[in-house]
DRENLOMAR-447640 format. One record per atom (N, C-alpha, C): x, y, z; atom name; residue in one letter. Coordinates in Angstrom, 2 decimals, padded with zeros to 5 digits. Atoms other than C-alpha are relative to their C-alpha. Layout:
BEGIN
+---------+---------+---------+------+------+
|      c1 |      c2 |      c3 | atom | rest |
+---------+---------+---------+------+------+
|       X |       Y |       Z |   CA |    A |
...
+---------+---------+---------+------+------+
END
This chain:
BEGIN
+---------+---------+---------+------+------+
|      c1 |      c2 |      c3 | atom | rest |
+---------+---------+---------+------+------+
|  000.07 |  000.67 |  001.28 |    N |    X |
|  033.74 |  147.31 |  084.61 |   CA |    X |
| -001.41 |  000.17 | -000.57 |    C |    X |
|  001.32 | -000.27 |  000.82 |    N |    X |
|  030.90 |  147.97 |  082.11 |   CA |    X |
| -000.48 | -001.60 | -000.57 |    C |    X |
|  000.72 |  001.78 | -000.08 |    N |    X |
|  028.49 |  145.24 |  081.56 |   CA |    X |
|  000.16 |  000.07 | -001.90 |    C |    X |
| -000.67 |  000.00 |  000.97 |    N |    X |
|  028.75 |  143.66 |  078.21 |   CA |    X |
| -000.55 |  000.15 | -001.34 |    C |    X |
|  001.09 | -000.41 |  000.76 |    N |    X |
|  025.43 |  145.18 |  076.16 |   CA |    X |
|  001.11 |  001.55 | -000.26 |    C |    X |
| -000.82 | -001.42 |  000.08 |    N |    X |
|  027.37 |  148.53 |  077.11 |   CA |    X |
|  001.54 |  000.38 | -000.93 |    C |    X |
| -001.22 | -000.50 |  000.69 |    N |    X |
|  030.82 |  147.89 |  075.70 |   CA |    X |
| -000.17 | -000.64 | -001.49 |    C |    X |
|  000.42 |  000.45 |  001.48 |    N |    X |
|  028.82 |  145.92 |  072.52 |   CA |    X |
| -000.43 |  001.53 | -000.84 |    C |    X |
|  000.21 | -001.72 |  000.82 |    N |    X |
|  027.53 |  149.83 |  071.74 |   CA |    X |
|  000.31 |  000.84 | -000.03 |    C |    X |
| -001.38 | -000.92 |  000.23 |    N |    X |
|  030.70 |  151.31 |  072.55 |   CA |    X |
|  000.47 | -000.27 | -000.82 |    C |    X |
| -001.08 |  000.68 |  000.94 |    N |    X |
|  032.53 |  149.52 |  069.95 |   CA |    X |
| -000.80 |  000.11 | -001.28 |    C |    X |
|  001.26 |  000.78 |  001.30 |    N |    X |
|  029.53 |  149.21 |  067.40 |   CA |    X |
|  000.10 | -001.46 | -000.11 |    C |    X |
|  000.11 |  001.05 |  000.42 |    N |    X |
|  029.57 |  145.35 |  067.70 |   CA |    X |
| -001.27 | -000.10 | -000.32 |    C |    X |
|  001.43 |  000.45 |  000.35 |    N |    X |
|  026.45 |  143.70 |  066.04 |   CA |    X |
|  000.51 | -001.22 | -000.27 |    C |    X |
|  000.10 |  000.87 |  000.75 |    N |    X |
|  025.57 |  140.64 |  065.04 |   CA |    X |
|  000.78 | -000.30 | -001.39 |    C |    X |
| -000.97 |  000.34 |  001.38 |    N |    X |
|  027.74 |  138.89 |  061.88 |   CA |    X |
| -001.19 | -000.56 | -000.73 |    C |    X |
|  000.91 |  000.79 |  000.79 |    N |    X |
|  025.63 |  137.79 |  058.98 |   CA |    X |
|  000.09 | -001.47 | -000.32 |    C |    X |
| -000.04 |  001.46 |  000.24 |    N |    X |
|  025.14 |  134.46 |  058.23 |   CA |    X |
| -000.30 | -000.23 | -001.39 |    C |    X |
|  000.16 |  000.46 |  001.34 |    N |    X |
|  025.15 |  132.76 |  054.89 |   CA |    X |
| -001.81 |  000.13 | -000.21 |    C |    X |
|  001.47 | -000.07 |  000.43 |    N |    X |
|  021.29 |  132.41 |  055.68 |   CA |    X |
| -001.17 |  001.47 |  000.08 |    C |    X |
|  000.81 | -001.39 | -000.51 |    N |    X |
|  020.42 |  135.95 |  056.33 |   CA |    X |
| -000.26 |  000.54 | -001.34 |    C |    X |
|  000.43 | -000.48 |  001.05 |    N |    X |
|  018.48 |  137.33 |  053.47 |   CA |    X |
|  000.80 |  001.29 | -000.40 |    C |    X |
| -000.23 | -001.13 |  000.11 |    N |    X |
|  020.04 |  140.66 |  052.08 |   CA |    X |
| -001.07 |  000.85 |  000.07 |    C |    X |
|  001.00 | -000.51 | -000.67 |    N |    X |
|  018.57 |  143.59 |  053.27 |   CA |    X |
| -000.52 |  000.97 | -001.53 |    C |    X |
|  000.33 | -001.08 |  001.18 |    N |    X |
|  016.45 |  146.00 |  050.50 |   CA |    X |
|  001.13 |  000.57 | -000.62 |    C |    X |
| -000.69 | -001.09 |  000.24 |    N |    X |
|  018.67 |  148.64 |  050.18 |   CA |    X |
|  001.58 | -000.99 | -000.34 |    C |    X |
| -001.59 |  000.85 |  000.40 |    N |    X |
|  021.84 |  145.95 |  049.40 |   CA |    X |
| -000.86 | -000.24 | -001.34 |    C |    X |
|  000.67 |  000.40 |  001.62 |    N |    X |
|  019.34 |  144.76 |  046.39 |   CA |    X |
|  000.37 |  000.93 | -001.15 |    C |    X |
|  000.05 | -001.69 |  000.33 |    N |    X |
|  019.05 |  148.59 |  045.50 |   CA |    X |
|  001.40 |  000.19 | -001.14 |    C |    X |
| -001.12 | -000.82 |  000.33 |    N |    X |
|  022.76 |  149.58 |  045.33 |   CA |    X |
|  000.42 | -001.53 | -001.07 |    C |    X |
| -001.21 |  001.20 |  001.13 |    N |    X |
|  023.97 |  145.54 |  043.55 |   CA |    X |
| -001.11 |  000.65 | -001.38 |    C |    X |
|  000.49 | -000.41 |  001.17 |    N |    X |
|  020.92 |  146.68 |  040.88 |   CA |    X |
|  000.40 |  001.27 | -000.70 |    C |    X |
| -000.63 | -001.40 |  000.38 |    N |    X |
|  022.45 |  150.28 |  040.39 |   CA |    X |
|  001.36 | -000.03 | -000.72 |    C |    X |
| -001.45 | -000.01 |  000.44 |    N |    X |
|  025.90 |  149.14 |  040.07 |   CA |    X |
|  000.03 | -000.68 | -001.19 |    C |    X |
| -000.45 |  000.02 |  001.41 |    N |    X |
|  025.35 |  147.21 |  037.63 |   CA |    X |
| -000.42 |  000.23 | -001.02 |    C |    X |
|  000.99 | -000.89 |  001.00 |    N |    X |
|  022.89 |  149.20 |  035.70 |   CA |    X |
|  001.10 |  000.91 | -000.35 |    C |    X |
| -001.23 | -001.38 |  000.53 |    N |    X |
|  026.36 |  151.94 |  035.86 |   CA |    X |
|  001.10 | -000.67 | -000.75 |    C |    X |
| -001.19 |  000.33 |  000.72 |    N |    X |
|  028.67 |  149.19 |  034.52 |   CA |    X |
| -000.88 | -000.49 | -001.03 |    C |    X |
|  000.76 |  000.48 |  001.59 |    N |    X |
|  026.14 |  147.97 |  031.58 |   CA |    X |
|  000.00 |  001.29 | -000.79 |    C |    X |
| -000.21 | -001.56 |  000.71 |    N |    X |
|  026.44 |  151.75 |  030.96 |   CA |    X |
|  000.95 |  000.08 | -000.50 |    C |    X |
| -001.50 | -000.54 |  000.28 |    N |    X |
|  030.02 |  152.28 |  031.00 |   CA |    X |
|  000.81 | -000.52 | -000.89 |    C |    X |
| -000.37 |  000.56 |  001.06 |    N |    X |
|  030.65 |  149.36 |  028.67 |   CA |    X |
| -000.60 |  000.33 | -001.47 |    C |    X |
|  000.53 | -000.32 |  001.07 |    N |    X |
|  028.20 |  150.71 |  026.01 |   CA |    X |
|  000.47 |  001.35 | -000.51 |    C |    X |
| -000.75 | -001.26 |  000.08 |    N |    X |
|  029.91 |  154.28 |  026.43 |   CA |    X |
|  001.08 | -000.70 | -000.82 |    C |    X |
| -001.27 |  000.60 |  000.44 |    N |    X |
|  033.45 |  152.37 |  025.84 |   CA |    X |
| -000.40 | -000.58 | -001.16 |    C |    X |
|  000.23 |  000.55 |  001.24 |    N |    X |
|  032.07 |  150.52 |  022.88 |   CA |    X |
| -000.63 |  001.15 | -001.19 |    C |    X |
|  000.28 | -001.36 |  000.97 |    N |    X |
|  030.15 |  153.87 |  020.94 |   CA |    X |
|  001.47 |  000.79 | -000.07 |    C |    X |
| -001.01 | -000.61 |  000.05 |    N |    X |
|  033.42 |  155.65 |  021.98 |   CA |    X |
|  001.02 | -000.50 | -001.21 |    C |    X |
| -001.27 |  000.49 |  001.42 |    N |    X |
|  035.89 |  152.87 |  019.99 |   CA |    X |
| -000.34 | -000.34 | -000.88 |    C |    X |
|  000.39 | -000.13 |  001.17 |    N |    X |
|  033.64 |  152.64 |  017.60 |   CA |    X |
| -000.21 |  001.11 | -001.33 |    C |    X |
| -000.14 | -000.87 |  000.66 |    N |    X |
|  033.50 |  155.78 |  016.78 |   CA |    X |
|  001.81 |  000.78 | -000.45 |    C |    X |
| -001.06 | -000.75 |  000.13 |    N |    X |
|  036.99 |  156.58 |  016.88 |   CA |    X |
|  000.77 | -000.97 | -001.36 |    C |    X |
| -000.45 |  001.06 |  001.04 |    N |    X |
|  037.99 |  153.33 |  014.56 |   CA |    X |
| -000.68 |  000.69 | -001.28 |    C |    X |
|  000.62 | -000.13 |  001.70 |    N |    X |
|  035.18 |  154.49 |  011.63 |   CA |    X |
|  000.57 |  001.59 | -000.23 |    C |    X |
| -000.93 | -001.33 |  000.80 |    N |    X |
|  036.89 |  158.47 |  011.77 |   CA |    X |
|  001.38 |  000.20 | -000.49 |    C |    X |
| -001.42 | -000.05 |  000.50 |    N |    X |
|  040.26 |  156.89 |  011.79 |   CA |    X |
|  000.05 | -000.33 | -001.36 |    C |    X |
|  000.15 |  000.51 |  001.16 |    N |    X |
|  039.14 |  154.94 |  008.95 |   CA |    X |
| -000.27 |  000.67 | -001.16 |    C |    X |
|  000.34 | -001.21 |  000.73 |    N |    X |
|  037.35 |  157.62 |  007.43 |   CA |    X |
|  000.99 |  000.86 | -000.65 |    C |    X |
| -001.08 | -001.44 | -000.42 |    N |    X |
|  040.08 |  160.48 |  007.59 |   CA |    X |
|  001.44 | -000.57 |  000.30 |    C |    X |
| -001.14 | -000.54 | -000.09 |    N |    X |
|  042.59 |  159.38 |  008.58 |   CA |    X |
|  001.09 |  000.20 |  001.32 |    C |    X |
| -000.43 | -000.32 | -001.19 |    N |    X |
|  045.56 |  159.96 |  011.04 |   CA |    X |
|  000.20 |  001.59 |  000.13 |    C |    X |
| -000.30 | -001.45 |  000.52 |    N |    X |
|  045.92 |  163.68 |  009.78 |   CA |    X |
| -001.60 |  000.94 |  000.26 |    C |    X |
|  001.54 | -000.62 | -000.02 |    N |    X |
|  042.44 |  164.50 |  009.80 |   CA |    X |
| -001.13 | -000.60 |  001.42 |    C |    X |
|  000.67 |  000.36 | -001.15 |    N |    X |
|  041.51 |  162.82 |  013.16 |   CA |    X |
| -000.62 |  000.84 |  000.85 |    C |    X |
|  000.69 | -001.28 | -000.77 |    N |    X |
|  038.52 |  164.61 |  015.41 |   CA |    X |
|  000.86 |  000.03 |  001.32 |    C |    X |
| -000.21 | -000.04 | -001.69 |    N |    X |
|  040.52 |  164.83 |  018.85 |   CA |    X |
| -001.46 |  000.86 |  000.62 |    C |    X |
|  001.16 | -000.52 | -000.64 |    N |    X |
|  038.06 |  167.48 |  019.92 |   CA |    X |
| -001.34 | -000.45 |  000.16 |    C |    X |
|  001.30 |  000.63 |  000.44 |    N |    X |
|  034.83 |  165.79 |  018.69 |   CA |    X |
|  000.38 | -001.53 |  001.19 |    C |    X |
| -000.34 |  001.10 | -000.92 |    N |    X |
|  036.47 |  162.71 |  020.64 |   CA |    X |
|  000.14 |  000.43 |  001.48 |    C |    X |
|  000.56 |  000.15 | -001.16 |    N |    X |
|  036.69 |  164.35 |  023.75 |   CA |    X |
| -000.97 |  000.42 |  000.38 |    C |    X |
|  000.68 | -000.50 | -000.45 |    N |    X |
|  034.02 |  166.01 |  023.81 |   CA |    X |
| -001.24 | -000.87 |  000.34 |    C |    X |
|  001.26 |  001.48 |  000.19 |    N |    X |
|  032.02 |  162.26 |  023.33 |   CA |    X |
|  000.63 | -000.78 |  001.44 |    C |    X |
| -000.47 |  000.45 | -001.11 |    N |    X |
|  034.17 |  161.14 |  026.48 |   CA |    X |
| -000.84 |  001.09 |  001.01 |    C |    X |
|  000.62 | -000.78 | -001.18 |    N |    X |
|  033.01 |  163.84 |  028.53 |   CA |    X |
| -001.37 | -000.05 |  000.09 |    C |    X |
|  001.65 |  000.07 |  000.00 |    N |    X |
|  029.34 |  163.41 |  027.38 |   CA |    X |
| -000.16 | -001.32 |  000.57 |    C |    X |
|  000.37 |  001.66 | -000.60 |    N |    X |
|  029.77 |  159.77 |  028.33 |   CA |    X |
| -000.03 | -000.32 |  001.57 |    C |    X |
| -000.44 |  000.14 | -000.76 |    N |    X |
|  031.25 |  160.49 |  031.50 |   CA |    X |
| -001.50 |  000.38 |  001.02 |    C |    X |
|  000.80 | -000.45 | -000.86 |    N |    X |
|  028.32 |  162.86 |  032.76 |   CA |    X |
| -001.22 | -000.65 | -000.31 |    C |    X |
|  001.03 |  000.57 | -000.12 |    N |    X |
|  025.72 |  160.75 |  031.43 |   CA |    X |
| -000.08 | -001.29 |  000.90 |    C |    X |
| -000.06 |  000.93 | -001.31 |    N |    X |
|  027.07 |  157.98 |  033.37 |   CA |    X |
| -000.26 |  000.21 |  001.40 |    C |    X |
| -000.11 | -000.51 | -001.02 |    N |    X |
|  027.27 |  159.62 |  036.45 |   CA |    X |
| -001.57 |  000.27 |  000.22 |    C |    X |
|  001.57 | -000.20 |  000.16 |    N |    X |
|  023.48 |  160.90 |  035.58 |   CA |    X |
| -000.52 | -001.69 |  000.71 |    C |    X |
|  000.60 |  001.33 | -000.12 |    N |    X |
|  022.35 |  157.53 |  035.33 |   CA |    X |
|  000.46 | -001.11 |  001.78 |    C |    X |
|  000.09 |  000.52 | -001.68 |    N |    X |
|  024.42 |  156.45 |  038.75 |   CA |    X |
| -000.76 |  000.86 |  001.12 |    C |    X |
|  000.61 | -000.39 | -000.92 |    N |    X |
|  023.19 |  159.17 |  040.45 |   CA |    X |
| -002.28 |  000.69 |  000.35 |    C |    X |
|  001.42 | -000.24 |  000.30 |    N |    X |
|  019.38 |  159.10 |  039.17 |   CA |    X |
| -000.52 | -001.53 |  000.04 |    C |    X |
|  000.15 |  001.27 | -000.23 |    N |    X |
|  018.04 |  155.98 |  040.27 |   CA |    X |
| -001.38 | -000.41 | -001.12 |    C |    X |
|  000.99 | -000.11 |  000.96 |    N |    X |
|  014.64 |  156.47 |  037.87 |   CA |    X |
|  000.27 | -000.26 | -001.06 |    C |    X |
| -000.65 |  000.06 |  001.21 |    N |    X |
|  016.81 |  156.68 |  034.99 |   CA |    X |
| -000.27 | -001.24 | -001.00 |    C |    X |
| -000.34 |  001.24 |  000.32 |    N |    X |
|  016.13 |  153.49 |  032.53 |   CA |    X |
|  001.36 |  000.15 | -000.39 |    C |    X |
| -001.01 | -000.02 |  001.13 |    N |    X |
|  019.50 |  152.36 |  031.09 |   CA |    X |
| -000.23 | -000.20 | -001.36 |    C |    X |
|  000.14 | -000.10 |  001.39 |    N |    X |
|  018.15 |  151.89 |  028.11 |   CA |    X |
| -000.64 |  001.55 | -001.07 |    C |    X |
| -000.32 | -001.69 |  000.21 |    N |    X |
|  017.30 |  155.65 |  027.85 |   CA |    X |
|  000.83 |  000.65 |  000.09 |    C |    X |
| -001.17 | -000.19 |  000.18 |    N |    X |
|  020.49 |  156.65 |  028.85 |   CA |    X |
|  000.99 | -000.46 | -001.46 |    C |    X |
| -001.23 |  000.39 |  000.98 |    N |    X |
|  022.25 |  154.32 |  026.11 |   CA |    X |
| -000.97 |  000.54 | -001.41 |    C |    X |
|  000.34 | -000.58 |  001.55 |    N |    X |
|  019.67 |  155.26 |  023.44 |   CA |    X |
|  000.15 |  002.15 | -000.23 |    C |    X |
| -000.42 | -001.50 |  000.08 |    N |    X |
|  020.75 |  159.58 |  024.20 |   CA |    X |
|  001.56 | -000.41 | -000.20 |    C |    X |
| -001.36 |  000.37 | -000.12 |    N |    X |
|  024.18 |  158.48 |  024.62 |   CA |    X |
|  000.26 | -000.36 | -002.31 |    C |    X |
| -000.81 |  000.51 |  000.74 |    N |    X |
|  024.27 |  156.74 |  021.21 |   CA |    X |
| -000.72 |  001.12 | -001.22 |    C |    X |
|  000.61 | -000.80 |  000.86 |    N |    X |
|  021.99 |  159.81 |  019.18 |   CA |    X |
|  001.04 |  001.09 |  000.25 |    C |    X |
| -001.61 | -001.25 | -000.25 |    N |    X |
|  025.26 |  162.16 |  021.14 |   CA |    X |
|  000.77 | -000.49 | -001.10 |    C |    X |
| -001.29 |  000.46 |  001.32 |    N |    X |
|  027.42 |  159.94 |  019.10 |   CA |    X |
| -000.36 |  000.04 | -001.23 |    C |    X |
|  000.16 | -000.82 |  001.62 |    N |    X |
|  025.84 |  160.54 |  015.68 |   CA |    X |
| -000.44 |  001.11 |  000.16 |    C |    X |
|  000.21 | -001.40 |  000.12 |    N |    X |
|  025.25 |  163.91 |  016.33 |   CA |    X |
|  001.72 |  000.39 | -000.05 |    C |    X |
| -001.31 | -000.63 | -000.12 |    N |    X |
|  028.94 |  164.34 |  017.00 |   CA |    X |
|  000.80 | -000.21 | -000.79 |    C |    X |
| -000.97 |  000.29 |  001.12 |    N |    X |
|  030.38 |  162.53 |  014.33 |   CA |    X |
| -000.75 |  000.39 | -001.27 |    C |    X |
|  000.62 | -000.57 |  000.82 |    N |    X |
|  027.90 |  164.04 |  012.02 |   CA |    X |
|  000.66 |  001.29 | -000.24 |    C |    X |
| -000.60 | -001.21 | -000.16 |    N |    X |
|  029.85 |  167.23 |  012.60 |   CA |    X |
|  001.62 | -000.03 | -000.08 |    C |    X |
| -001.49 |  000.24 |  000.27 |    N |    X |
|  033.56 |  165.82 |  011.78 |   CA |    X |
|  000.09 |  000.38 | -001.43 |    C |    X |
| -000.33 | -000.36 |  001.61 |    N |    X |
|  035.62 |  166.78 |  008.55 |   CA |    X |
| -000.33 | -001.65 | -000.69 |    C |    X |
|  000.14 |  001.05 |  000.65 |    N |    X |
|  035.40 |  163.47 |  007.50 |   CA |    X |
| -001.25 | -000.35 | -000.65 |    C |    X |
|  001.22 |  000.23 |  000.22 |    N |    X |
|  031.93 |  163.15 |  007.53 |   CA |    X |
| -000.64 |  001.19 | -000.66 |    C |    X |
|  000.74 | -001.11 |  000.78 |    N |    X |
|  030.86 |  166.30 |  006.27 |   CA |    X |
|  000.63 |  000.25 | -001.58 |    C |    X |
| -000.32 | -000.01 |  001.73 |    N |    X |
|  033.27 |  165.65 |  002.95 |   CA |    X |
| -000.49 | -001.06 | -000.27 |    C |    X |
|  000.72 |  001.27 |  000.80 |    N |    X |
|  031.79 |  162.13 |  002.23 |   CA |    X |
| -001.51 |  000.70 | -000.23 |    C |    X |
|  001.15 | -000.41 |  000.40 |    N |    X |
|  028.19 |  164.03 |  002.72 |   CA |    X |
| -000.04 |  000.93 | -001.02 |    C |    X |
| -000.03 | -000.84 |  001.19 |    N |    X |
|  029.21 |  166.63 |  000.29 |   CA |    X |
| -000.04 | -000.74 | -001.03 |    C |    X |
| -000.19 |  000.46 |  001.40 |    N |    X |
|  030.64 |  164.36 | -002.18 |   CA |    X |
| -001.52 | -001.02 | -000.19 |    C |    X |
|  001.34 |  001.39 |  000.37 |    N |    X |
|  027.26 |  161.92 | -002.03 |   CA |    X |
| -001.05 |  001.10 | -000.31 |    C |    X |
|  001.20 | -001.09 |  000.57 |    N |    X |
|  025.39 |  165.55 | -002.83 |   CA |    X |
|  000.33 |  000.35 | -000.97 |    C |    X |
| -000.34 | -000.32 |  001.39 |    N |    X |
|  027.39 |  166.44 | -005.69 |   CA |    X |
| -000.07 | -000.76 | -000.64 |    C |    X |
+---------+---------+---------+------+------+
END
């Protein structure tokens, strides 16, 4: 029979935490990350249906950007991902590129480029 240090580091037993055990660094780390990626992901989701409400509004159901729309999902997606996997990152640099993508992209819809015509003529 194996003594009972031996079958504690066969098994991986350890110690259980206790309500009073401080969290360790690296738990601080990852709860500050996560939710630095969901304060992201809600500001993505909000530029996204915001933008899709003012081109419907704009334009139209006939004249809607699909492409311009996903192509603002997919920019959202990898800047998120940026930002989870770049720990340096501020989020507030992330959401201020994120939201200069989104008027750059809807700057480039039919909708928007006939209201800018007609406000030049």
């Amino acid at each position: 029979m194996l003594p009972a240090s031996s079958l504690a580091r066969y098994f991986h037993i350890t110690k259980q935490k206790t309500t009073t055990d401080k969290p360790h660094r690296g738990e601080a780390i990852d709860m500050k990350k996560t939710l630095a990626t969901i304060l992201m992901v809600g500001f993505v989701i909000l530029m996204t249906a915001g933008f899709s409400f003012a081109e419907y509004a704009m334009g139209g159901g006939e004249n809607f950007p699909y492409f311009q729309l996903g192509c603002l999902i997919i920019g959202g997606l990898i800047m998120i991902s940026l930002k989870h996997k770049f720990q340096k990152i501020y989020t507030g640099e992330v959401a201020g590129a994120f939201a200069l993508y989104t008027l750059y992209i809807a700057l480039f819809t039919l909708p928007v480029m006939e209201a800018i015509k007609n406000w030049v003529s």
